[in-house]
C-alpha positions, 0 to 999 in steps of 0.5 A: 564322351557323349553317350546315347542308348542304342536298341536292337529288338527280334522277335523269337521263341514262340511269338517272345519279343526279345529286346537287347539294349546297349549303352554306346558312344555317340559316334558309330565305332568298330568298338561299339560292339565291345562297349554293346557286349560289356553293357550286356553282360554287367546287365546279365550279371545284375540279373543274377545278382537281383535272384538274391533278393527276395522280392513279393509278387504285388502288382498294385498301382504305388506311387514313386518319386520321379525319376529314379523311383521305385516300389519297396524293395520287397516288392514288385513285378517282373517289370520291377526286376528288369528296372533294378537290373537296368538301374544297375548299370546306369539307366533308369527305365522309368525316366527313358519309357516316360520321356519317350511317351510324352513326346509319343503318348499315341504309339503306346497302348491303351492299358486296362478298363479306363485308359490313362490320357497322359503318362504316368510317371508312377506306373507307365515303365512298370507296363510290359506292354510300353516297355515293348513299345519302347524298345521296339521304338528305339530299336531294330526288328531282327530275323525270328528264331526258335534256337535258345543259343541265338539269345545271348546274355543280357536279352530281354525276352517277353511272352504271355503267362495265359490269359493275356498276362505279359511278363519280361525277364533278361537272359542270363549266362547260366540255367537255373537249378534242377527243380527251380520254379 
């Protein structure tokens, strides 16, 4: 059976972009929100599971092997962990962000001091920006919401650290411990 990946994008808590991705058949079916709420709960799980891993905030321009790369496994930004979740349930970020930039190089942003002219396979799905791009391309806009119980498990979920830094994390099924940073 033919499978296609299927976005739904809402905006919510505070001006977050909150995106949910789902794996599903070709054809549209009843059981497509079985197989969309399957998807998002392995993408859940492989969260909590990448919060085993001890990973060093290193934001710098590394290059990778295409498709399927990845910077050290030590290493890495919130992007990084959201990649390594995706890949663990079967889809590679790096190799969906870049095949949608080449075919729409001019639908994403212009990012830092001098603006890359092509796309980048080392770096472009590494980018909260384009990774907001590309799921509010390949999705739907959804009604805003301040009601945290609204964002179920498997919701990706972006908002701004201060001073324009973006960052993106995925909506688990359990609160962190009293006192976890």
């Amino acid at each position: 059976m033919k499978q296609k990946l299927l976005w739904t994008v809402c905006a919510g808590l505070s001006g977050m972009l909150v995106v949910v991705c789902a794996v599903t058949t070709a054809e549209s079916k009843p059981a497509e929100s079985a197989t969309q709420q399957e998807f998002l709960k392995k993408l859940a799980a492989a969260a909590v599971e990448r919060t085993q891993h001890v990973v060093r905030y290193e934001p710098g321009y590394v290059g990778i092997p295409y498709p399927g790369g990845d910077v050290p496994a030590d290493t890495g930004v919130s992007t990084d962990e959201v990649i390594r979740a995706y890949r663990t349930v079967g889809v590679d970020l790096q190799k969906e962000v870049h095949e949608d930039m080449k075919k729409n190089f001019s639908e994403y942003p212009p990012i830092g001091a001098r603006p890359a002219k092509r796309p980048d396979t080392n770096i472009d799905h590494r980018r909260v920006p384009n990774l907001m791009v590309f799921f509010s391309r390949k999705g739907e806009a959804l009604a805003t919401t301040e009601r945290a119980e609204d964002y179920a498990p498997g919701a990706l979920v972006t908002w701004d650290l201060g001073g324009d830094v973006p960052h993106i994390g995925i909506v688990v099924d359990r609160r962190s411990p009293a006192g976890a940073t």
